[in-house]
N, CA, C and O of each residue as an XYZ file, in Angstrom:
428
protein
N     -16.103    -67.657    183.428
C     -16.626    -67.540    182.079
C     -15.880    -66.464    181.286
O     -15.593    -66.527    180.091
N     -15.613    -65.473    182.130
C     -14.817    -64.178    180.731
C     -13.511    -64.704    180.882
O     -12.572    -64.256    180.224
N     -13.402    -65.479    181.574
C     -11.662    -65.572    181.473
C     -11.814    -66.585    180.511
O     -10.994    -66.272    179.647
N     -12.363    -67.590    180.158
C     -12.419    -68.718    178.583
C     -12.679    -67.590    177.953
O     -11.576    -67.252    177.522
N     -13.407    -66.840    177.648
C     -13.831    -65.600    176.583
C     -12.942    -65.286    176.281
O     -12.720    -65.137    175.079
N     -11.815    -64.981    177.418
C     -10.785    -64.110    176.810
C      -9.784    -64.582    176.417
O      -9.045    -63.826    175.785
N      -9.361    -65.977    176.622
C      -8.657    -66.592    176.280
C      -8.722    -67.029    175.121
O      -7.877    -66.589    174.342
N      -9.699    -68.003    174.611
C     -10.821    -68.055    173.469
C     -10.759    -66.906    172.692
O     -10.382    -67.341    171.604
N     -10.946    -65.281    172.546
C     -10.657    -64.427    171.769
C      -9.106    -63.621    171.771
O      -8.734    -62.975    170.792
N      -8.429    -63.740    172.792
C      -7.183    -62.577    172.462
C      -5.972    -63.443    172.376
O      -5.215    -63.696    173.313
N      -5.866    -63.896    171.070
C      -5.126    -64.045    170.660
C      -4.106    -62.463    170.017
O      -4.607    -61.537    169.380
N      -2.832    -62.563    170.375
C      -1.998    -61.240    170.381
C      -1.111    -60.790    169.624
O      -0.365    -59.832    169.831
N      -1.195    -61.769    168.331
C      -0.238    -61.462    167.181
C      -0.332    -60.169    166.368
O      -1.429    -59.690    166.080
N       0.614    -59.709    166.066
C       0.759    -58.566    165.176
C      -0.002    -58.310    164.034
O      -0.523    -57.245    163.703
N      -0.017    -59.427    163.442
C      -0.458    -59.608    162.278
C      -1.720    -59.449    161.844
O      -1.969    -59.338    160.644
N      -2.743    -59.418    162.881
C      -3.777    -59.641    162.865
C      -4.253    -58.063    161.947
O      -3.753    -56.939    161.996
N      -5.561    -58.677    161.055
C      -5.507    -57.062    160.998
C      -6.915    -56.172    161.625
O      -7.807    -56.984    161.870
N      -7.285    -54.906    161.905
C      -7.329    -54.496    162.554
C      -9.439    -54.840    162.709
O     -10.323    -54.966    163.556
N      -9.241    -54.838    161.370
C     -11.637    -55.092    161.468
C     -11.074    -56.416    162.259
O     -12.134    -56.698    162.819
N     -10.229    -57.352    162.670
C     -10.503    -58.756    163.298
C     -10.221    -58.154    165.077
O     -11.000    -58.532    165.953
N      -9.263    -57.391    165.352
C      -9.714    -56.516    166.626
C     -10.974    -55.594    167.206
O     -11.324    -55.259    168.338
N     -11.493    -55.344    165.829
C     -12.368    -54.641    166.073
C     -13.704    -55.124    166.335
O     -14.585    -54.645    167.048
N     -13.680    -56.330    165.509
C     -14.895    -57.393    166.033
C     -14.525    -57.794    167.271
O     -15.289    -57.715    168.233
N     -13.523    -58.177    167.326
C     -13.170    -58.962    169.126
C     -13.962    -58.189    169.817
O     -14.965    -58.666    170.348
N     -13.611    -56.722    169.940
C     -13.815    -56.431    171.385
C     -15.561    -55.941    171.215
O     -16.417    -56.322    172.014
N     -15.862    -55.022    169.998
C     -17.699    -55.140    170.024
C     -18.378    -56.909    170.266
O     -19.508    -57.087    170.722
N     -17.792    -57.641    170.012
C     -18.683    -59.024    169.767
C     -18.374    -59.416    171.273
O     -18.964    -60.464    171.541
N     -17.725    -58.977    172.228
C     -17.549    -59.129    174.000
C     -19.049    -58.774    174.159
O     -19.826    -59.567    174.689
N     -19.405    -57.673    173.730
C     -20.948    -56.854    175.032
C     -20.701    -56.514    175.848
O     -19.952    -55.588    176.156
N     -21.637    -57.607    176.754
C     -21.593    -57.129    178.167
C     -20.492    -58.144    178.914
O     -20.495    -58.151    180.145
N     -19.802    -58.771    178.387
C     -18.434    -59.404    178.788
C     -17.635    -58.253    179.117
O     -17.052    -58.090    180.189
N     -17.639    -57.589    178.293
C     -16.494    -56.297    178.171
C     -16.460    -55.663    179.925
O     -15.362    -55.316    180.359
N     -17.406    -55.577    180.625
C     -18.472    -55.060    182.152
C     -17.209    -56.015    182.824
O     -16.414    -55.261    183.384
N     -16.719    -57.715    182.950
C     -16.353    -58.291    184.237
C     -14.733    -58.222    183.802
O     -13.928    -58.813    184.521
N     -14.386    -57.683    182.924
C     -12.893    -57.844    182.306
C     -12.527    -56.877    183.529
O     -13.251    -55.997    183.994
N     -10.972    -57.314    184.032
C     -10.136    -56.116    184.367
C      -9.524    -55.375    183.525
O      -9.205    -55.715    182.386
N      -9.234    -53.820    184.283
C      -8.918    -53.048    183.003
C      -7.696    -53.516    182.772
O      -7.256    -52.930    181.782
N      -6.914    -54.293    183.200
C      -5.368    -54.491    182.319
C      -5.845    -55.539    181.416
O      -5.033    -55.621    180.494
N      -6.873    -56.440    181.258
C      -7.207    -56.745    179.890
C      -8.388    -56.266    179.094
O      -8.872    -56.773    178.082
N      -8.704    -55.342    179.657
C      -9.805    -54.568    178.702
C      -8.500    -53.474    177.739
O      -8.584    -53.157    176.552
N      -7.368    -53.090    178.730
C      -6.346    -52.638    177.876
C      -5.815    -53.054    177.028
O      -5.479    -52.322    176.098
N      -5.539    -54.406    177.036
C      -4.844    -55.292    176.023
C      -5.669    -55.153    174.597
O      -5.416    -54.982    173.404
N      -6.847    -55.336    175.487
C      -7.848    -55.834    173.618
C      -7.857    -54.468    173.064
O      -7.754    -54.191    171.869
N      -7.970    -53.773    173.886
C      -8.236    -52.604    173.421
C      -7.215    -51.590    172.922
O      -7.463    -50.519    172.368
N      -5.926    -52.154    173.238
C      -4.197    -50.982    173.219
C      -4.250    -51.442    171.105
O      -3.851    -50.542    170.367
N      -4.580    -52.349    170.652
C      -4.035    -52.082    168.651
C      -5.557    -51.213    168.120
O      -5.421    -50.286    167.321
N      -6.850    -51.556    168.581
C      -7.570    -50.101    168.117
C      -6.939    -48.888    168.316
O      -6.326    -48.222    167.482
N      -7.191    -48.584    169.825
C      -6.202    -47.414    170.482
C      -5.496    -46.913    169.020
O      -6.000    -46.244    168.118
N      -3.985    -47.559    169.146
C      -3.039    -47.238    168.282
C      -3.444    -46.793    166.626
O      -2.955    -45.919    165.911
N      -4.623    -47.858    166.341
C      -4.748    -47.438    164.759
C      -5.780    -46.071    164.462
O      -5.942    -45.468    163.402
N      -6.400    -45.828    165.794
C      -6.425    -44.499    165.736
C      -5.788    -42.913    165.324
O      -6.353    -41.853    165.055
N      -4.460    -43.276    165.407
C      -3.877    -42.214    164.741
C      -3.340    -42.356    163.585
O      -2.549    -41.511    163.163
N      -3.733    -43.630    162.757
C      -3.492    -43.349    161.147
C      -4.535    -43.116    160.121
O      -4.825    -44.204    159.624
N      -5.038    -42.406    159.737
C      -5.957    -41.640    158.628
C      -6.889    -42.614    157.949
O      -8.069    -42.358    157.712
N      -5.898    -44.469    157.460
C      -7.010    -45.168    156.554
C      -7.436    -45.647    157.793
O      -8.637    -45.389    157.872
N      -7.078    -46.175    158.726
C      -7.705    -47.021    160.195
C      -8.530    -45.994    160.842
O      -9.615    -46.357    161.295
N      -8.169    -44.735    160.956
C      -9.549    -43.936    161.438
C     -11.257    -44.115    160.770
O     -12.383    -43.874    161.205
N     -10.731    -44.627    159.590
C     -11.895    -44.560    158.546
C     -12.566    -45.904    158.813
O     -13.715    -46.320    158.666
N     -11.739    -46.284    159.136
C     -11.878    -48.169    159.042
C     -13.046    -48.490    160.326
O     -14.198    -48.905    160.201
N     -12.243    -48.115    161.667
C     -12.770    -47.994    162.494
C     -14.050    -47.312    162.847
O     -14.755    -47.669    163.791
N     -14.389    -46.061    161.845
C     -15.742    -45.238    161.914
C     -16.853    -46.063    161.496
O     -18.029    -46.036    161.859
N     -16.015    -47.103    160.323
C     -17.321    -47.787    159.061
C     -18.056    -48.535    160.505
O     -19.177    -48.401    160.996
N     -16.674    -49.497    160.971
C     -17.435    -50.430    162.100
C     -17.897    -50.314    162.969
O     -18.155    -51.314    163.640
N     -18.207    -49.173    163.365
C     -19.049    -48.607    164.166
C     -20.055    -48.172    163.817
O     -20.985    -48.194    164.624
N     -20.235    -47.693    162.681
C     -21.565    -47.612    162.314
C     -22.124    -48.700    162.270
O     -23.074    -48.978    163.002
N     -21.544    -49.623    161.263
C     -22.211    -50.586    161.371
C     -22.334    -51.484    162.361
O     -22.806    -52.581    162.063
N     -21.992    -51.254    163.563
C     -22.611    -51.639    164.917
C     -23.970    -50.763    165.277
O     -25.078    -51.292    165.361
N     -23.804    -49.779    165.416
C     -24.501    -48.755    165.672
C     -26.399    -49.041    165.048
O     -27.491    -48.885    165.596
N     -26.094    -49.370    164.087
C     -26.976    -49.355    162.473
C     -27.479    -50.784    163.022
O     -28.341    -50.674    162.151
N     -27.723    -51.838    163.544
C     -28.064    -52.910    164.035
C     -29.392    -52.597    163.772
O     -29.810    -51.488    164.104
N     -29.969    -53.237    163.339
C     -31.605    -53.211    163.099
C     -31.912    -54.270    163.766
O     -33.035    -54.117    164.247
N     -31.453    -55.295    164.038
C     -31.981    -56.469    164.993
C     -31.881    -56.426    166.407
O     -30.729    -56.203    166.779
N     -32.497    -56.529    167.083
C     -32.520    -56.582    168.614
C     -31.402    -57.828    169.186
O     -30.839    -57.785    170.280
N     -31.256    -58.853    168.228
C     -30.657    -59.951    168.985
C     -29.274    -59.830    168.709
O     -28.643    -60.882    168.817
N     -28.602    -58.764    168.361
C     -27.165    -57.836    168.069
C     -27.353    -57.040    169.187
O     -26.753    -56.035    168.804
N     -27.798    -56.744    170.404
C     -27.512    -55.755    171.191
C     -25.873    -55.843    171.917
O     -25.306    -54.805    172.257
N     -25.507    -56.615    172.017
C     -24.112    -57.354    172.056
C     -23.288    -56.310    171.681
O     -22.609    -55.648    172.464
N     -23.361    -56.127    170.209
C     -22.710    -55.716    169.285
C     -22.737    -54.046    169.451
O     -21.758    -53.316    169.291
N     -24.298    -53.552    169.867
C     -24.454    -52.263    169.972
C     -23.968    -51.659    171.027
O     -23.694    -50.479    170.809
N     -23.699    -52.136    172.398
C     -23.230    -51.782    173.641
C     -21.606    -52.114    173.139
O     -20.956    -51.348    173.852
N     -20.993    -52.586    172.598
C     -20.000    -52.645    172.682
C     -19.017    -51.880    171.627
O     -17.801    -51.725    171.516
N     -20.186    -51.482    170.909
C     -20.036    -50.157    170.051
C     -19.729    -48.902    170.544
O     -18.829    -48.130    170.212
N     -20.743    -48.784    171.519
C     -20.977    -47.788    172.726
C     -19.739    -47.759    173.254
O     -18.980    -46.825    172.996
N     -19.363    -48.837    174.106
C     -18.252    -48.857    174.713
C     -17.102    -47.984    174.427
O     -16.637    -47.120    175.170
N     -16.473    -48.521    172.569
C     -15.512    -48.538    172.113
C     -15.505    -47.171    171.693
O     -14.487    -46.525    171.448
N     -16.849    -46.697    171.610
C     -16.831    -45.114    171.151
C     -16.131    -44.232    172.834
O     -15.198    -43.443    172.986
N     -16.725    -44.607    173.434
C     -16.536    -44.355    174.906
C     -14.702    -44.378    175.036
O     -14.075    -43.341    175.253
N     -14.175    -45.439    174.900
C     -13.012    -45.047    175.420
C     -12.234    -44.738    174.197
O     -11.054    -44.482    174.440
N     -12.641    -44.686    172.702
C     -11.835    -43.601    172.036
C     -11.350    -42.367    172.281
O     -10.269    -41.781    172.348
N     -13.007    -42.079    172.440
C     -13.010    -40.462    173.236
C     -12.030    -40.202    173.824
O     -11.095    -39.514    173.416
N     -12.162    -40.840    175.071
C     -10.729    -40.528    176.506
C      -9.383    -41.129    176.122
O      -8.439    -40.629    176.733
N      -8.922    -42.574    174.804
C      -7.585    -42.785    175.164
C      -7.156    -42.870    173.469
O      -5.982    -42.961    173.109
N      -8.084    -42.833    172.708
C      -8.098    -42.358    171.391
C      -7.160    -41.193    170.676
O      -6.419    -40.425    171.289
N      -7.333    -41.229    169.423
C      -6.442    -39.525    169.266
C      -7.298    -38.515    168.915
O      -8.167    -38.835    168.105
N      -7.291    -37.574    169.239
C      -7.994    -36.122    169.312
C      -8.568    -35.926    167.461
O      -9.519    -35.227    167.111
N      -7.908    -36.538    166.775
C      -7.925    -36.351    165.587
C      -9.273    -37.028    164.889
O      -9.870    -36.538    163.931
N      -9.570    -38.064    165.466
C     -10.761    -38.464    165.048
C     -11.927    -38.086    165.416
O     -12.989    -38.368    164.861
N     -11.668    -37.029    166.960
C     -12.723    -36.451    167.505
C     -12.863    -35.447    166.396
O     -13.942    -35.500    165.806
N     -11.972    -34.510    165.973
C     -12.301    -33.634    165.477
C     -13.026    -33.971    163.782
O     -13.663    -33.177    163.089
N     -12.776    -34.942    163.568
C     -12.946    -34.957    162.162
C     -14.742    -35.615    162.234
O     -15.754    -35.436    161.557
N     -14.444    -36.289    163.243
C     -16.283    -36.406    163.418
C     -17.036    -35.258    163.774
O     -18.094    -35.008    163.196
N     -16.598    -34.562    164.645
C     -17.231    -33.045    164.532
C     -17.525    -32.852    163.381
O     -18.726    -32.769    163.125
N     -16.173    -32.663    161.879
C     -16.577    -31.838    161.092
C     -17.083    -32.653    160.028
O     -16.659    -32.284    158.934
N     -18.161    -34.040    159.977
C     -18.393    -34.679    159.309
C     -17.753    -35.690    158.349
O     -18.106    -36.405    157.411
N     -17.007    -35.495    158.813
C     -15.925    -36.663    157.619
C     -16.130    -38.234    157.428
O     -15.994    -38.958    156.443
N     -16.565    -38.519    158.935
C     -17.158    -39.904    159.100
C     -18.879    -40.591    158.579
O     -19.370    -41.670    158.248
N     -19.308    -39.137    158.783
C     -20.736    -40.250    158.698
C     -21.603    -38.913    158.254
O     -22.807    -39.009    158.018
C-alpha cells in the first residue's frame, strides 16, 4: 500500500512548486511511519532545501500552521504530518528558521 502511495504521489520534477511538496508529504500521515528513510528523504530533500531561502521559510511556516490550526478531527492526517515535518526541520532543516521562530517572526 505505501509503495502505490508513493508512487501515486512523488512525482520528482523540478518544477513543481514548493506548497505542492508540502502538501505531499503532510497529506502522507501515518503513511509517512512505513516509508524507508531513503524515501522519506526524497519527499522530504526540496522542503529541506527551501528552507534556507527567506520567502520559502515563510511559505513553509503559513503551512504549517495551517496544518496545525485543523479544527476538524477528520484532518488528523494532516496534523501528524505537520508534526512530523516540524520534527525533521528541526534536525535537517536550517538553523535559521529555528531561530526566527524563537524570535517570533512566524506566528
Amino acid at each position: 500500500m505505501v509503495d502505490l502511495l508513493w508512487r501515486a504521489t512523488s512525482c520528482q520534477r523540478g518544477d513543481e512548486p514548493l506548497s505542492a511538496h508540502l502538501k505531499r508529504f503532510t497529506e502522507c500521515g501515518v503513511a509517512i511511519l512505513d516509508m524507508t528513510p531513503k524515501r522519506l528523504q526524497l519527499l522530504l530533500h526540496p522542503v529541506l532545501e527551501a528552507s534556507h531561502e527567506p520567502d520559502s521559510r515563510q511559505e513553509i511556516m503559513r503551512h504549517l500552521c495551517g496544518c496545525l490550526s485543523e479544527v476538524t478531527g477528520k484532518k488528523w492526517n494532516r496534523i501528524f504530518g505537520g508534526m512530523v515535518l516540524i520534527e525533521k526541520l528541526m534536525n535537517q532543516g536550517s538553523y535559521v528558521l529555528l531561530i526566527e521562530t524563537a524570535h517570533g517572526h512566524h506566528f
